[in-house]
N, C-alpha and C positions, 0 to 999 in steps of 0.2 A: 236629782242632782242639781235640776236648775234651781229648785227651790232655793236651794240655800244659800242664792249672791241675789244679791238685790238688782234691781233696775238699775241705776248706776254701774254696776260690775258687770252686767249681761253687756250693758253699750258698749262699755272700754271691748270685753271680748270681743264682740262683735267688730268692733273699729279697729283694736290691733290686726285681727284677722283679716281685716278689709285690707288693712296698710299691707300687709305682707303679702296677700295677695296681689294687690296693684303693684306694689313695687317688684314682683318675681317676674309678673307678665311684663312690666315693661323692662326689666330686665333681656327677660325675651324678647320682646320686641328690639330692643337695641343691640343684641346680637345677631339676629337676623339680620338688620339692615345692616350691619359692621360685616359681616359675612358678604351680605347680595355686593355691596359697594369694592369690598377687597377681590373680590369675585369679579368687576366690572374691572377694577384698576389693573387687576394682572391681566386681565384682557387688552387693554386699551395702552399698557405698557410693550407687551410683547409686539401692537402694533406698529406703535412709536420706535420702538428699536428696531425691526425689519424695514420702516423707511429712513430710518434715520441713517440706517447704514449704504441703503439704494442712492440717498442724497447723498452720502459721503464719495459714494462710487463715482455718481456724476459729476459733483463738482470738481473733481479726478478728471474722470472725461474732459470737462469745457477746459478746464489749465492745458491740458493734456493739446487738445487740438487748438487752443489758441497762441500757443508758444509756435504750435507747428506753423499756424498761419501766418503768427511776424516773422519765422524765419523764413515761411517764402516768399515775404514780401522782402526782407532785409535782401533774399539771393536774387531777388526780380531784380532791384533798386541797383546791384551789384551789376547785375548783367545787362543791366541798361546801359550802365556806364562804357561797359568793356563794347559794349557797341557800339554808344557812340565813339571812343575812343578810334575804334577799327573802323568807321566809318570817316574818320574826320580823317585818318591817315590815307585809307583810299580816295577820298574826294581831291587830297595832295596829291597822289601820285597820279591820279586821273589826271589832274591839271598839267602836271609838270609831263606826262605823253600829249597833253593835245597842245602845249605851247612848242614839242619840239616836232609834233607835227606839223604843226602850223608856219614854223620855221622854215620845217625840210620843204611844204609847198610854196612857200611864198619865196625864200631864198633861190629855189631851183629858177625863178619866172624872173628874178631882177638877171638875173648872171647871163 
């Protein structure tokens, strides 16, 4: 059978059959690593979305307690006032008992 192509026509065979051989394997080969890689990225996805959704959580949490923490500082700031408010009116009415004690002692001692 091989007799009858010549040297010339045995190469081409020879060469097409090479080409198609080279190019099926890396055919193959490029499926494989298209597989191992999609293979890798549903991996490395699924872990991206389990934390993505943990950081969505927390930064939930931090809004969460730091709203809580200016409002108890807005109620501190509030209740500071109302202190000193009640304090400045005691420190009046303190006054205004030790000036009319001080009266009542000192008025009873001129008389």
């Amino acid at each position: 059978m091989f007799s009858k192509f010549t040297i010339q026509e045995r190469f081409f065979f020879f060469l097409s059959i090479t080409l198609m051989i080279s190019y099926t394997y890396q055919s193959y080969f490029n499926y494989e690593i298209e597989k191992d890689i999609n293979l890798t990225l549903k991996g490395h996805n699924t872990s991206v979305n389990k934390y993505t959704k943990i950081n969505n959580g927390l930064q939930g949490a931090i809004k969460h307690w730091r709203a809580m923490y200016y409002a108890s500082t807005t109620v501190n700031d509030q209740l500071e006032q109302q202190i000193e408010i009640i304090n400045n009116y005691w420190k009046k009415e303190n006054m205004k008992v030790r000036d009319e004690l001080f009266d009542l002692k000192n008025g009873g001692q001129k008389k």
